[in-house]
BATI-674945 format. One line per 5 residues: number of its first residue (from 1); their letters; for each residue x, y negated, z of C-alpha. Coordinates in steps of 0.02 Angstrom, whole numbers, plus 32768, in hexadecimal, padded with zeros to 4 digits. Example, Ala and Ser with C-alpha at 12.3 -4.5 7.8 and 13.67 -1.06 7.14 Angstrom:
2
1> as> 8267:80E1:8186 | 82AC:8035:8165
//
This chain:
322
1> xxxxx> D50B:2094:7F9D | D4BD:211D:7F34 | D45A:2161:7FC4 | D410:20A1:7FE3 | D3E3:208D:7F23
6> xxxxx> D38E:2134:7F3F | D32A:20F3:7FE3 | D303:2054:7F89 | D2AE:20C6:7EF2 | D242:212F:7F49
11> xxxxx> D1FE:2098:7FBA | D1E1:204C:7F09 | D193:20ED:7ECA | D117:20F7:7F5C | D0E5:204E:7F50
16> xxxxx> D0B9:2075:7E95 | D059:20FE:7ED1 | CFD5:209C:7F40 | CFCD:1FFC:7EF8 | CF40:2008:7E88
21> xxxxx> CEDD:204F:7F29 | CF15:1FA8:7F75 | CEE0:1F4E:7ECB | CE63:1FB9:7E9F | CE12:1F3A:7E22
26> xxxxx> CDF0:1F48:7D4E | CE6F:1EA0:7D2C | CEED:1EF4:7DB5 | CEF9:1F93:7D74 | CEFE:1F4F:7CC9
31> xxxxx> CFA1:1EDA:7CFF | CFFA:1F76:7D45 | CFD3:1FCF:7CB9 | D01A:1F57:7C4F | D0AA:1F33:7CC8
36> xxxxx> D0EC:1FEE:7C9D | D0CF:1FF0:7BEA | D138:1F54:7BD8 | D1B6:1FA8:7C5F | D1DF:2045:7BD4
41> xxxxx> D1D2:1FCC:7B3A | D269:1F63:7B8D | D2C9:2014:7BC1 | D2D0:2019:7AF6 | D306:1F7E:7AD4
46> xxxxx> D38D:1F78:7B5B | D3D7:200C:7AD9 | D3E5:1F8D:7A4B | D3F0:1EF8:7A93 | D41A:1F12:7B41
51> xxxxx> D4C0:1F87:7B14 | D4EF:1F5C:7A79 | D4BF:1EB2:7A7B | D464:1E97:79DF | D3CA:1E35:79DE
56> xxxxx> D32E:1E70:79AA | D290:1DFC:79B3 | D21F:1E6E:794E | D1DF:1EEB:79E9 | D12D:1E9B:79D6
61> xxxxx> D123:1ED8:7931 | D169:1F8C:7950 | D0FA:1F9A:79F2 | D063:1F65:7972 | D08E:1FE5:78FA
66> xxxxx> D08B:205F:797E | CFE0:201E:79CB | CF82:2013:791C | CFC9:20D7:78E6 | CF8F:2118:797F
71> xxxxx> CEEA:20B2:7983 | CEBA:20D3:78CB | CEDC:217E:78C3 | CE7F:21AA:7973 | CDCF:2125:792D
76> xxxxx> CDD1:2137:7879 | CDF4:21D4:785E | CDE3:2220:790A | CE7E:2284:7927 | CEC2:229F:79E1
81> xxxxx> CF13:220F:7A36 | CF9F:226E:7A71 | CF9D:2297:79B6 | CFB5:21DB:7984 | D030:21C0:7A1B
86> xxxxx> D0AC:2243:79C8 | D078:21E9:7929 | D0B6:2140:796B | D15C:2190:799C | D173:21C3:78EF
91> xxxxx> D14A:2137:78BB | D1BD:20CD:792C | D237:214D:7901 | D23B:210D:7840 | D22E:2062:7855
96> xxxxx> D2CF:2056:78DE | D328:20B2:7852 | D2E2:202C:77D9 | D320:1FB3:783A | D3C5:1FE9:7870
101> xxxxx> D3FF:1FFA:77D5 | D405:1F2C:77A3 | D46B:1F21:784F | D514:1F6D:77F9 | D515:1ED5:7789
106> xxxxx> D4D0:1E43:77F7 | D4C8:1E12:78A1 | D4BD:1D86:790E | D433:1CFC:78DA | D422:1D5E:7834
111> xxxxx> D3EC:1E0C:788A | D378:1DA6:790E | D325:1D4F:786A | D30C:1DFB:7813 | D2AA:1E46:78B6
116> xxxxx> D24D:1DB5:78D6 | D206:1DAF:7816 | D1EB:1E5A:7830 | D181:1E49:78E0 | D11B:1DC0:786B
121> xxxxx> D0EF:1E1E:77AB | D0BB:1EAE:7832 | D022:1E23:7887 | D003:1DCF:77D9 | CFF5:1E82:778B
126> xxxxx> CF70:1EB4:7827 | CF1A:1E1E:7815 | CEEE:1E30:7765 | CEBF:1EDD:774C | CE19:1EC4:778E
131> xxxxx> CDD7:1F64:7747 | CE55:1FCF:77A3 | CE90:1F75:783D | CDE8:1F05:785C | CE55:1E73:784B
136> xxxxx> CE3B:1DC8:78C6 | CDAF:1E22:790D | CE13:1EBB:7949 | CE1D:1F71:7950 | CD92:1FA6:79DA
141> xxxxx> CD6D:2053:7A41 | CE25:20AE:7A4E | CDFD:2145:7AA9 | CE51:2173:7B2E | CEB9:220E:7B4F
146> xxxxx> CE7B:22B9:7B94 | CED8:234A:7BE7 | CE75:23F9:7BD3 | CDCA:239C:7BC4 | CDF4:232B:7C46
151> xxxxx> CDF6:227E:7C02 | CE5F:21FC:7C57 | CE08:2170:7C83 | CE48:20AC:7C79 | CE4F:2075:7D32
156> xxxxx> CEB1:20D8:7DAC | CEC4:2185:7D4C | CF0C:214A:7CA9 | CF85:20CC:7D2A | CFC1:215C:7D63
161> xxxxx> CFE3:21A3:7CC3 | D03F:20FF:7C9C | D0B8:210E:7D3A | D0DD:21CB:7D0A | D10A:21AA:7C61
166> xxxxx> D176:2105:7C98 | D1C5:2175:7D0A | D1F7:21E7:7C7F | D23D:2173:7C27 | D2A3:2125:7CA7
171> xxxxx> D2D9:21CD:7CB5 | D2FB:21E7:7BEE | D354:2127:7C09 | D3CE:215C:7C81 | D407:21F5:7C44
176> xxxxx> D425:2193:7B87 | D478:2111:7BEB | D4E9:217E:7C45 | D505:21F9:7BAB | D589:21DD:7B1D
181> xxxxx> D51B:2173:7AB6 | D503:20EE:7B59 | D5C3:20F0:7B48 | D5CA:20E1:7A8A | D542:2049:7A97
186> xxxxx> D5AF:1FDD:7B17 | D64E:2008:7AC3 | D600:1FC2:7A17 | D5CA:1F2C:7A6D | D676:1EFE:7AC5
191> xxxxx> D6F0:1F38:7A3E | D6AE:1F6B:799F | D755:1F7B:794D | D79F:1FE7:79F5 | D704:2051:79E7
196> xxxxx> D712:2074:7945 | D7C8:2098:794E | D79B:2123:79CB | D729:2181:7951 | D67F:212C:796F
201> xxxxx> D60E:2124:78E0 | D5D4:207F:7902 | D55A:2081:786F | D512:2120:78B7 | D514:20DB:796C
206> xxxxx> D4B4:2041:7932 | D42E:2092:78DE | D40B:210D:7971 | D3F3:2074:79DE | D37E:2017:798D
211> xxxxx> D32F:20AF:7956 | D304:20DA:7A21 | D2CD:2032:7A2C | D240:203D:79B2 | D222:20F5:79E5
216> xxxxx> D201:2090:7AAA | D19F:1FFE:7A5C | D139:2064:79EC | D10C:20C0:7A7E | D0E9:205C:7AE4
221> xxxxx> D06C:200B:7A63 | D01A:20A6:7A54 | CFF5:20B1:7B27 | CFD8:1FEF:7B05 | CF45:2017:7A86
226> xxxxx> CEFD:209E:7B10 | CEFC:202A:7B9E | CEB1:1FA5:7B5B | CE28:1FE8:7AF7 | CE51:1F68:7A7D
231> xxxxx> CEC4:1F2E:7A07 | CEE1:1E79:79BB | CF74:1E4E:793C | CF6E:1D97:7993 | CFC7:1E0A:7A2C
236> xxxxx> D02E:1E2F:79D1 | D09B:1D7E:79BF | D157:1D31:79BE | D122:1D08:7A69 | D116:1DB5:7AA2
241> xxxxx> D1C2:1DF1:7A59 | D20E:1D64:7AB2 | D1BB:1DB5:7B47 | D214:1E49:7B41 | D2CB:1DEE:7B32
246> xxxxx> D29E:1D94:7BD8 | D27A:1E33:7C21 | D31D:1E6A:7BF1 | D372:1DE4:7C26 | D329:1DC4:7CD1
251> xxxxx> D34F:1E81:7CFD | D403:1E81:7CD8 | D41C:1EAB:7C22 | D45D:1F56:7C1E | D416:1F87:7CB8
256> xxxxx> D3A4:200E:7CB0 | D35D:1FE2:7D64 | D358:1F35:7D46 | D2E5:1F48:7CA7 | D262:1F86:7D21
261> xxxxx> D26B:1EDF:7D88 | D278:1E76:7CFA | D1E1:1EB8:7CA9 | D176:1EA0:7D4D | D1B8:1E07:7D70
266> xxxxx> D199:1DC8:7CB3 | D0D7:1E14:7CB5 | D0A2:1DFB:7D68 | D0F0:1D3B:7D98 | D084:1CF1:7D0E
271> xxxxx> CFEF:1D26:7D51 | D028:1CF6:7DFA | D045:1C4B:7DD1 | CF8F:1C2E:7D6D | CF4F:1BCE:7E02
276> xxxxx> CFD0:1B3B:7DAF | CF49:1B3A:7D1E | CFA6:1B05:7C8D | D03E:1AD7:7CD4 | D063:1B93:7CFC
281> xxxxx> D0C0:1BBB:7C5B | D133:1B38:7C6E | D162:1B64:7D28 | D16C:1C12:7CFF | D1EE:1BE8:7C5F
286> xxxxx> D244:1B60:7CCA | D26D:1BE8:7D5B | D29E:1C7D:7CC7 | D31C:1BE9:7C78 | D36D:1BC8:7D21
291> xxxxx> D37B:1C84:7D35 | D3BB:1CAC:7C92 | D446:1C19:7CB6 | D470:1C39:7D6D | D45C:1CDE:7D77
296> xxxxx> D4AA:1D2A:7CD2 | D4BB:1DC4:7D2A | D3F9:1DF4:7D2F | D37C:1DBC:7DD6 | D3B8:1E44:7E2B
301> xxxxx> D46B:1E4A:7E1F | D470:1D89:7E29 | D406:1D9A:7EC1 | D47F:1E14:7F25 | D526:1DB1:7EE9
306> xxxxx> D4CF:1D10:7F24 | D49C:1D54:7FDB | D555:1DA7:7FF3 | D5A2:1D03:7FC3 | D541:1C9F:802A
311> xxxxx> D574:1D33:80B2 | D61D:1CF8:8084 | D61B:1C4B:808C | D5B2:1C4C:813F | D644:1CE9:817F
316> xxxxx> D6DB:1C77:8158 | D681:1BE6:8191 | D679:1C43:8232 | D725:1C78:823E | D764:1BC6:8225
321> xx> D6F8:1B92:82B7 | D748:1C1C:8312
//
């Protein structure tokens, strides 16, 4: 089984190789790129909200506090952008420890409401400090980054640079996962009281999660901010947190592997379905709803249990004919 989940990787890995030479178009390339910055924002939030199952619909905000550090700091005042990029960490670093601490005293509805509020005073506060941000109008020119004098260009190069530092992370994922914090997280979330009678500081376990979230999202804001070129606090909605927990969900939640499906699934089936015009949201919703009901599981894992049942079903079937 291991060995198969290993074949099935690599295929994946070399089709990620040569698909923008397949796609080798501005609005392709752009998609990927987007595709694998939403991929490591969603291996954070499987930490907090995957594992220890406590909602948070604030990401949008974090990831915008991320993109506008890095951004301002690399066009106003011209500082490196791998500069800002460590900047965004720090800053995602502060506000996951913000934020963590309100969970030891409220969760549920309460906790979701308190992320959520957050996620919005960030895109009113971005929206109305014109003089700094640029406001509606936007935050324009983000350079791009450069390694020894060699700048890495949006299109193929800097996709590349996207699927290395996904690959990292996925990396930096699994190993948390699989390490005694991933075994603190899903003890918190099954039995709190069992965990805690076994020595886990649950206080300290909860903060460290949604602190890696932010650390992800604000990251992955900052890459964001470098893709585009351009950043908008309208991108920045409810809309898009809500985003994130489908990505979540579709993948399995927990699952580090399934975050990467989810997130490619979520990003590239919308634009898949545009030739529906208007009605492409709704179908798109309609088949993540179904999903999320029939397949609690995650896509994937639904997906496998639904093919060996039917297996089942058509093996006895023949037997009895037998």
């Amino acid at each position: 089984m291991k060995s198969r989940k290993n074949i099935i990787g690599i295929v994946c890995l070399i089709v990620a190789v040569i698909l923008p030479w397949l796609f080798n178009s501005t609005y392709y390339l752009s998609l990927f790129g987007q595709t694998l910055i939403n991929i490591i924002i969603v291996f954070g939030l499987n930490f907090i909200t995957g594992l220890t199952r406590n909602m948070n619909l604030g990401t949008a905000g974090i990831m915008a506090v991320g993109a506008y550090t890095s951004a301002l700091l690399s066009t106003r005042l011209g500082i490196s952008p791998w500069i800002g990029l460590a900047a965004a960490i720090l800053v995602g670093f502060l506000i996951g420890r913000g934020l963590g601490y309100p969970s030891l005293r409220i969760s549920g509805v309460y906790l979701s409401l308190t992320t959520i509020a957050f996620g919005e005073i960030v895109r009113l506060v971005l929206n109305n400090t014109t003089s700094v941000t640029g406001g509606a109008q936007g935050l324009t020119n983000v350079p791009v980054f450069s390694i020894f004098g060699f700048q890495i260009q949006r299109g193929i190069p800097f996709y590349y640079f996207l699927l290395l530092f996904m690959l990292l992370m996925f990396w930096i994922s699994t190993r948390i996962v699989r390490s005694k914090w991933g075994r603190a997280f899903k003890a918190i979330s099954d039995n709190p009281d069992a965990a805690e009678s076994l020595g886990i500081d649950i206080a300290k376990i909860k903060i460290l999660a949604f602190t890696l979230a932010a650390i992800y999202a604000a990251l992955g804001g900052a890459l964001y901010g470098n893709l585009m070129g351009y950043l908008n606090p309208s991108t920045f909605n409810f809309d898009f947190s809500i985003n994130f927990v489908i990505m979540l969900m579709i993948g399995g939640i927990g699952i580090v592997r399934g975050n990467i499906i989810g997130a490619i699934v979520v990003t590239m089936l919308p634009e898949l379905l545009r030739f529906l015009g208007d009605y492409y949201q709704l179908v798109f919703y309609t088949i993540a709803f179904i999903g999320a009901i029939k397949l609690p599981q995650g896509w994937p894992a639904g997906i496998v249990s639904l093919v060996k049942w039917v297996a089942r079903k058509t093996g006895s079937k023949s037997r009895k004919e037998g």
